[in-house]
N, C-alpha and C positions, 0 to 999 in steps of 0.2 A: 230451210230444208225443202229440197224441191217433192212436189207431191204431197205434200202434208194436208189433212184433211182440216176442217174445222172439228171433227170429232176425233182425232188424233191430239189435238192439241189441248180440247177441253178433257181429255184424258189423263193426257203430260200435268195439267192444271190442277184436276183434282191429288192427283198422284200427291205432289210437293205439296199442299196445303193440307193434305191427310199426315203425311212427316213432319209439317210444320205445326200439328195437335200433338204428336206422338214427343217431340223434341219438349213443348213447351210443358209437359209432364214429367219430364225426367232425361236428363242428359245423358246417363248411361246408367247399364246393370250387370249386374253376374249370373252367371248361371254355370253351376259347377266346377268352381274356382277359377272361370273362364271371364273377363270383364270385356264389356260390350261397348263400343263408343257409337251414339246415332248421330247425323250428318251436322255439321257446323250449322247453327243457327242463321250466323251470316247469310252462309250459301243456300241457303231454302229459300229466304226472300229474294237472292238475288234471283232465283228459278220461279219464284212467284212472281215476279216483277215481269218476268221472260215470256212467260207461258200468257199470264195476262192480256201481254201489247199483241202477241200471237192469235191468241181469239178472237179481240177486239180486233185485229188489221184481217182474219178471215173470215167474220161477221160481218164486218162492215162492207169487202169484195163480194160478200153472195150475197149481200143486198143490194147491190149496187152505190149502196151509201160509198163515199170516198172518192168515185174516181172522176178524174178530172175529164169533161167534156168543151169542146172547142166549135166557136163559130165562126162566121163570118157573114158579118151585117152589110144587104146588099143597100 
C-alpha cells in the first residue's frame, strides 16, 4: 500500500488480533432469531501474518535497520 504509515499498520495489526480474541471465544451468535457468523479463523491469521511482516518491514525502514548500503573500496 503506497503511503502507509507504521501507525496505520500497527492499527490494521491490532485490529485482527482483537478478532482473532473475539473468534477464539465463539464462532458465532444470535441475536433476535438473527445468527451471526465472525470472520474465518484461517483468514485472521492469514492477516496477522500480513499486518506483522508490515510492521516489522516499516520498523525496520524508520530505523534504518534493513537497507542495503554499497561501497566501493579504494
Amino acid at each position: 500500500m503506497p503511503g502507509l504509515t507504521l501507525e496505520q499498520a500497527q492499527a490494521q495489526l491490532d485490529l485482527w488480533v482483537a478478532a482473532d480474541a473475539a473468534v477464539s471465544k465463539k464462532q458465532s451468535y444470535s441475536i433476535a432469531g438473527r445468527s451471526l457468523s465472525l470472520a474465518d479463523a484461517g483468514t485472521i491469521t492469514e492477516k496477522i501474518d500480513y499486518w506483522s511482516r508490515k510492521v516489522s518491514s516499516l520498523s525496520a525502514s524508520s530505523t534504518g535497520r534493513g537497507r542495503v548500503r554499497y561501497g566501493v573500496a579504494e
